[in-house]
C-alpha positions in Angstrom: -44.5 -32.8 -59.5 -41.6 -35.0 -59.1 -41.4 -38.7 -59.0 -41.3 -39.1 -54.9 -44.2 -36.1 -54.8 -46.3 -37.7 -57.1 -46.1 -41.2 -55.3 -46.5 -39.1 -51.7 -49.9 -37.8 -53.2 -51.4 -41.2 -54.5 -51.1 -42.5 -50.9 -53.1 -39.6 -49.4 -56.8 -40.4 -48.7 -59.5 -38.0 -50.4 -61.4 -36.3 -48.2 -65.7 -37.1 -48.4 -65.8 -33.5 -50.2 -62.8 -33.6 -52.4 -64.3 -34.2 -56.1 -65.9 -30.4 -55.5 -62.6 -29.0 -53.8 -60.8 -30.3 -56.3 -62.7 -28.2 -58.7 -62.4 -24.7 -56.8 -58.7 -25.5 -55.8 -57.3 -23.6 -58.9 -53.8 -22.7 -57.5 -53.6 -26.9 -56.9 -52.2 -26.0 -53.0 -52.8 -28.9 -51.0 -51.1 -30.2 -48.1 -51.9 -33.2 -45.8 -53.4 -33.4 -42.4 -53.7 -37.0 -40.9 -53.5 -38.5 -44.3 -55.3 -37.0 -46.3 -54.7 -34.6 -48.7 -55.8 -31.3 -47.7 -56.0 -28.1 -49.0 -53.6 -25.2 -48.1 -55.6 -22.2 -50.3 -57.9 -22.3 -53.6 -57.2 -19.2 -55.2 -55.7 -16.6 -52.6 -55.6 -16.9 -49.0 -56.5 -13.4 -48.6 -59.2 -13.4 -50.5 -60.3 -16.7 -49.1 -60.0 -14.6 -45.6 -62.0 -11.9 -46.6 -65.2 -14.2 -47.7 -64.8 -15.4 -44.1 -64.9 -12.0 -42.9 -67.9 -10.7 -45.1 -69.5 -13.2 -46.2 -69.3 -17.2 -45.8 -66.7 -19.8 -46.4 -66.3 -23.4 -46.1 -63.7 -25.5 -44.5 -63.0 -29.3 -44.6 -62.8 -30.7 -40.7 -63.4 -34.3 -42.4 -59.3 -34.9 -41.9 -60.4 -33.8 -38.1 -60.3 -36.9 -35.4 -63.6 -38.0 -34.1 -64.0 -40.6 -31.7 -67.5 -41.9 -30.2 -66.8 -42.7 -26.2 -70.2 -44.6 -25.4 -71.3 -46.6 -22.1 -72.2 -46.2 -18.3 -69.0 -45.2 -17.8 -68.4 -42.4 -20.9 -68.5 -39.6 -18.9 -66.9 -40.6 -15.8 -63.8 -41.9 -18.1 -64.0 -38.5 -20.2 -64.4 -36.3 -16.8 -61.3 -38.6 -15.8 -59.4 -37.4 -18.7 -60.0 -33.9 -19.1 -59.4 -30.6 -17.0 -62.6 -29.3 -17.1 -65.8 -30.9 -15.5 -67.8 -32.6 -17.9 -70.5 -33.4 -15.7 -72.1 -30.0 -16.0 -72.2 -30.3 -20.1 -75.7 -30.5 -20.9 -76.9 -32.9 -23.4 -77.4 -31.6 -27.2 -74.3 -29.3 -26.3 -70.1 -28.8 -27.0 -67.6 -27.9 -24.8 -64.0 -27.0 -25.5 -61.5 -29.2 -23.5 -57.9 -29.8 -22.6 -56.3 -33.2 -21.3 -52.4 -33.6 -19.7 -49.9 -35.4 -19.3 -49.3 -36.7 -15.0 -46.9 -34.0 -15.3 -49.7 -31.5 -16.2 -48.1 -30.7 -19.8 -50.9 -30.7 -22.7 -51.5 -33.3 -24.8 -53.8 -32.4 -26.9 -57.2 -29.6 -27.3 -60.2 -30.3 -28.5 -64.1 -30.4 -28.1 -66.9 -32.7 -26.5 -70.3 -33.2 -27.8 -72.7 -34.9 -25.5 -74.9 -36.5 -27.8 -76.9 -38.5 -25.0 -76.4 -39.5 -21.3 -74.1 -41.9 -22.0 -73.0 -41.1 -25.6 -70.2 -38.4 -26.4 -67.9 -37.4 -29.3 -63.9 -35.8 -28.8 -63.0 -34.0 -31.8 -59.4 -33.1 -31.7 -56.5 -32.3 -34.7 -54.2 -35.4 -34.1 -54.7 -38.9 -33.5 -55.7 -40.0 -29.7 -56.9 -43.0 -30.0 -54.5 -44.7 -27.9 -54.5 -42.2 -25.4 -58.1 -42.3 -24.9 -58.0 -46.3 -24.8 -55.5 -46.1 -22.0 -57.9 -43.5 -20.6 -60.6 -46.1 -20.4 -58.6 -48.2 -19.0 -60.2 -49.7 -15.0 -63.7 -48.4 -16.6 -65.8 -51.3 -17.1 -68.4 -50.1 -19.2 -67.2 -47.6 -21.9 -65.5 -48.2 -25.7 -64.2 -45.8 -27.6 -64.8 -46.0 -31.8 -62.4 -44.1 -33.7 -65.1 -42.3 -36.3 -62.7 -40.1 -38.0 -62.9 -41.5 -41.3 -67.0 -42.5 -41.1 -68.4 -38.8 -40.6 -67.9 -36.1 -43.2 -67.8 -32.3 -41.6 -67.7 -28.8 -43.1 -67.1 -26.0 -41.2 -69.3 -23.0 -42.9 -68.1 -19.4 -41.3 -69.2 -16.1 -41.6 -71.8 -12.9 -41.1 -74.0 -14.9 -43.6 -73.6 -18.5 -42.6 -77.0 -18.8 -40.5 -78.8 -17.1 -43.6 -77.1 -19.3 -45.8 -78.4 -22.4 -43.4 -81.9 -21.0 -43.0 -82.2 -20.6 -46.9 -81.1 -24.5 -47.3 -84.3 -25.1 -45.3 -82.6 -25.9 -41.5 -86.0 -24.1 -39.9 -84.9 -23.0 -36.4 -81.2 -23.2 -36.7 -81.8 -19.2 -35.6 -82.4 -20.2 -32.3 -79.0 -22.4 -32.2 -77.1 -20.5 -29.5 -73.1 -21.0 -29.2 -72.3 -24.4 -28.4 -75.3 -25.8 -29.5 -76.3 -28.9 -31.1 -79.0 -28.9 -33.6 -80.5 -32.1 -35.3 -82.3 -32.1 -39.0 -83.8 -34.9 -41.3 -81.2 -35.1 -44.4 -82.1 -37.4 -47.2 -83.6 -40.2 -45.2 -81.4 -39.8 -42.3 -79.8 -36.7 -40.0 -77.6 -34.0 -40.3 -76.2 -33.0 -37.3 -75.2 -29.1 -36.9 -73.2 -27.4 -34.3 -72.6 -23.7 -33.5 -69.0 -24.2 -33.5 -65.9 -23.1 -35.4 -62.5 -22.0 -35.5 -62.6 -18.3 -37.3 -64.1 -16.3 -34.3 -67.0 -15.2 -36.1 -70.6 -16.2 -36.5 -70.3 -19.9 -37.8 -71.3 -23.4 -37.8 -70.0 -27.2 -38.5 -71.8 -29.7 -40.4 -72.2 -33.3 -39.7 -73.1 -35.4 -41.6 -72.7 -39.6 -43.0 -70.4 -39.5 -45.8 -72.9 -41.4 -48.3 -74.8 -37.8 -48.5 -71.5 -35.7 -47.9 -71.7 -34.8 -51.7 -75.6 -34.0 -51.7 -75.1 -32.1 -49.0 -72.2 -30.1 -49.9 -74.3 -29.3 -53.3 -77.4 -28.2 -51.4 -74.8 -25.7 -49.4 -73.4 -24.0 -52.5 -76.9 -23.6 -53.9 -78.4 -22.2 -51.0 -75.4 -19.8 -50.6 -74.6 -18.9 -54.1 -76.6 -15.3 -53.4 -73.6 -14.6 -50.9 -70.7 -15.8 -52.7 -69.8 -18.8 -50.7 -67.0 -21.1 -51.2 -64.2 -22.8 -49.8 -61.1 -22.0 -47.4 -58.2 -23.9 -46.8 -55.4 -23.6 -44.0 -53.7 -20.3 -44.5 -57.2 -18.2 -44.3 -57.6 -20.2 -41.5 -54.5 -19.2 -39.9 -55.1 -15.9 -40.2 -58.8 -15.8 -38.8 -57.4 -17.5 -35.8 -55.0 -15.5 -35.0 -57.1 -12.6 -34.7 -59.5 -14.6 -32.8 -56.9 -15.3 -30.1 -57.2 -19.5 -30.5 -54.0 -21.8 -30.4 -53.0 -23.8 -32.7 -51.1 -27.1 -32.1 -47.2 -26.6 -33.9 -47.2 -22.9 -33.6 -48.7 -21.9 -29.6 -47.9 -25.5 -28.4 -46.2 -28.4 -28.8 -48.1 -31.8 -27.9 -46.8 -33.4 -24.9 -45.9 -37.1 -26.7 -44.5 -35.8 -29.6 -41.9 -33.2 -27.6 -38.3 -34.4 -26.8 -36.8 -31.3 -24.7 -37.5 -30.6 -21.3 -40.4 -28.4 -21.3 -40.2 -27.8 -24.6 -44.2 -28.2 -24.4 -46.8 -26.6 -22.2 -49.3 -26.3 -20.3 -52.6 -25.1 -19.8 -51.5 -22.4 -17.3 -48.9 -21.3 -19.9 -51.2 -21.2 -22.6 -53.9 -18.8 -20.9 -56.2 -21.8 -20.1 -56.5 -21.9 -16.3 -60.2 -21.4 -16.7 -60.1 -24.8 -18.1 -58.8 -26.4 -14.9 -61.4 -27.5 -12.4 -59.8 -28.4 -8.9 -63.4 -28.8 -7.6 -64.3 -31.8 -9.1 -62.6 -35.5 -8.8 -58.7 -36.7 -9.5 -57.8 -36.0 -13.2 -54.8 -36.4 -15.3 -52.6 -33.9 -14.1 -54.2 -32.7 -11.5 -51.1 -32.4 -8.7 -48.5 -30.7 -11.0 -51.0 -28.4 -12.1 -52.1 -27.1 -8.3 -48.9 -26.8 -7.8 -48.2 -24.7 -10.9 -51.7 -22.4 -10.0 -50.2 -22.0 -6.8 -46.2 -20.9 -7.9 -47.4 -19.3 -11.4 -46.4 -20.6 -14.9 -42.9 -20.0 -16.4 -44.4 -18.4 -19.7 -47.6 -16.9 -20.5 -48.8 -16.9 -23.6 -49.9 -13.2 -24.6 -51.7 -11.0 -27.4 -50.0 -8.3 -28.2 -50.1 -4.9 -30.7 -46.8 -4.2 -31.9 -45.8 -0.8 -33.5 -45.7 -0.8 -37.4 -46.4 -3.1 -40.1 -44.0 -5.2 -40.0 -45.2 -8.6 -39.2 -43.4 -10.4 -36.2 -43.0 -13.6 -37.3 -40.1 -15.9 -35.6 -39.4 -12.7 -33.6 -37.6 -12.9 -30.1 -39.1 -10.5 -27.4 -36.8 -8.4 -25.0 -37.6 -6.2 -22.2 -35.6 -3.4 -23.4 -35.6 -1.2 -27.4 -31.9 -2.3 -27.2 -32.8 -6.1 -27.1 -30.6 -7.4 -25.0 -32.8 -9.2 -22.5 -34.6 -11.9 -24.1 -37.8 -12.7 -22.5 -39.9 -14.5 -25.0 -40.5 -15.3 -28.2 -43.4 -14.7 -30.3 -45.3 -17.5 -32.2 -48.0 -16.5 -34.6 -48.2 -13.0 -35.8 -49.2 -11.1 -39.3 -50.9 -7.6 -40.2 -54.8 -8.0 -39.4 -56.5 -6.7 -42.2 -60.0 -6.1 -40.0 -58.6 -5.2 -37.0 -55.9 -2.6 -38.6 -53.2 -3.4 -36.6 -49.6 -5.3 -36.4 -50.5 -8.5 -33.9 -49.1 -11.7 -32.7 -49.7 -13.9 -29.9 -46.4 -14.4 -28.1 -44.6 -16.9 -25.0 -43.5 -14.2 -22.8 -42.3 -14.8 -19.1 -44.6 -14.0 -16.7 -42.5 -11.8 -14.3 -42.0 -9.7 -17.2 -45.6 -9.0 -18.4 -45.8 -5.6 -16.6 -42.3 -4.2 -17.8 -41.9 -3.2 -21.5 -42.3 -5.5 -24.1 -39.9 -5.3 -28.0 -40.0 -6.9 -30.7 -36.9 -7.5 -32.9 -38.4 -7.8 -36.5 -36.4 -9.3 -39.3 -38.1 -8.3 -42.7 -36.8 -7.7 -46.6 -37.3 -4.6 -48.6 -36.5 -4.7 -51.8 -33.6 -7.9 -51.8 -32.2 -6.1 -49.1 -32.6 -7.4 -45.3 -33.1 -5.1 -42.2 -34.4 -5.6 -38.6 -36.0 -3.4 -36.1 -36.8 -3.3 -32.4 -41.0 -2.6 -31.9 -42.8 -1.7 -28.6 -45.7 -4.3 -28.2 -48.6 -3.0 -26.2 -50.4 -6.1 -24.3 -53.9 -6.8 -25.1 -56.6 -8.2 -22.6 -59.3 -8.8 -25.1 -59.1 -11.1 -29.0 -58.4 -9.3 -31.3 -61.8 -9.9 -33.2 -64.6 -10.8 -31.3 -68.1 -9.0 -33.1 -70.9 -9.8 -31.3 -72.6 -11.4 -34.6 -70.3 -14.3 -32.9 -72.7 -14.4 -29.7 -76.1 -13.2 -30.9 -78.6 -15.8 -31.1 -81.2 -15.0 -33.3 -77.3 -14.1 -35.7 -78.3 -11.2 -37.7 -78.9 -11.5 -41.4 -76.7 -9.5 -43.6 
């Protein structure tokens, strides 16, 4: 580590967990994410994957933005804000959410937990408070509290995550269903647990006040040291995602304030989430550019799709013909699914061409030497990876 990179890490902030990731992050791969220093793998991304797959994993959300929007006025000023009608969330529950731009290109994606009638929490990947400030603005009785560095969270995922929770002595957490919120006594005060996650699969996130993030995080790995937990960092993430179908903010979109180009970002239409949009209830950010999108069709759609081979598609530009020379897209996360068994990416394709045929032109190297490829891609209606362990409630054990 150089000088400059050195210097660069000393100004990241430590995560609430980091003195035990620190200890399992043998490979030293960390990154950053909001400031703090995060961890990219801790021994192998694949086999980090894999324990996510078979097992149970752990991931640090603490670098994650929280904010607490409180007051008379919290969920008119969040139903303001957001596509989707918040009014119907029932308390003790999350919901997954998208706000706009007045030009109906996305800002941001995130979740809302209602945590009482007039007492919510947005958990998002970049930093909105100023957005949701200006949000609030003409409401006259709601504040918004940015708790993003005053709760500690860890995602656990994985077939064996509710055993794993049920053997630390949550009683009842069985009965959780997805989405739901679930409150337990922790060490003189509460640990707050939600059927929630990023991975697809059967999973949970951890909530917790930092003072006992340590206590807690020990309690975990004890109760799952019989199913091999232990951490995962970004890249097993990546790839869990992926097969799960969920965007991810840098790779399916871009964020609306942080884009320079003309429609160089997107929006929920484009990005498959017009079941997000609610027309029915009141005026929301965005609201007349997107009716009028619904009404002439999005531009691009984004689109899973199984492509021919092995060859992963990364970076690849789509065509509508094996000679490639009609572009029509362009695909933006892809890699070989080790449990699905199949070459797949999700991919910006235009609309109009959805029904004709679909190539990939893949760029790969074999041995030093550089070669590319045109692939038929085969559009798929359904995630890749969706086992019903992921919707059972009581989860099996395994």
């Amino acid at each position: 580590m150089n000088t400059a990179e050195k210097y660069a890490d000393e100004r990241l902030m430590r995560s609430h967990f980091h003195p035990r990731e620190a200890a399992w992050n043998v490979r030293d791969a960390w990154a950053s994410w909001n400031g703090y220093k995060f961890a990219e793998c801790y021994y192998d991304a694949e086999y980090e994957y894999f324990c996510v797959r078979n097992s149970c994993a752990t991931y640090d959300i603490c670098p994650m933005q929280k904010y607490y929007v409180q007051g008379r006025d919290a969920e008119a000023m969040l139903n303001r804000m957001v596509t989707r009608d918040i009014s119907k969330l029932p308390l003790d529950r999350v919901t997954y959410v998208v706000w706009c731009t007045d030009q109906g290109r996305m800002v941001d994606d995130g979740t809302i937990f209602k945590l009482a009638d007039d007492r919510f929490m947005l958990t998002c990947g970049s930093p909105c408070g100023a957005w949701l400030k200006m949000s609030a603005f003409g409401f006259s009785d709601v504040t918004v509290t940015d708790m993003s560095d005053h709760i500690a969270a860890l995602s656990l995922q994985g077939p064996t995550s509710c055993a794993v929770l049920k053997k630390m002595g949550l009683h009842g957490i069985d009965s959780a269903k997805p989405f739901d919120i679930r409150h337990f006594p922790f060490h003189g005060d509460t640990l707050m647990v939600s059927r929630t996650g990023f991975t697809g699969d059967l999973g949970y996130e951890l909530w917790v006040n930092p003072e006992l993030a340590l206590q807690m995080w020990d309690e975990l790995y004890a109760a799952g040291a019989d199913y091999n937990i232990q951490p995962f960092g970004e890249e097993a993430t990546n790839m869990a995602r992926l097969e799960a179908g969920f965007i991810m903010p840098g790779m399916e979109f871009n964020e609306a304030l942080k884009t320079i180009h003309f429609e160089h970002d997107q929006t929920p239409f484009e990005l498959n989430l017009g079941w997000l949009v609610d027309f029915n209830k009141p005026h929301f950010n965005g609201r007349n550019a997107l009716l009028k999108e619904k009404e002439r069709g999005p531009k691009y759609t984004l689109t899973r799709l199984d492509i021919e081979g092995n060859k992963p598609a990364e970076h690849s530009y789509l065509y509508s013909n094996k000679r490639c020379t009609r572009e029509i897209g362009y695909v933006t996360s892809a890699m070989w699914s080790p449990a699905v068994k199949a070459n797949i990416a999700l991919a910006m394709v235009k609309t109009d061409c959805l029904e004709g045929e679909i190539w990939a032109e893949i760029y790969y190297e074999k041995e030093l030497r550089q070669y590319n490829k045109a692939a038929r891609c085969s559009v798929m209606k359904k995630p890749f990876w969706a086992p019903a362990r992921a919707r059972a409630t009581p989860p099996p054990d395994y």
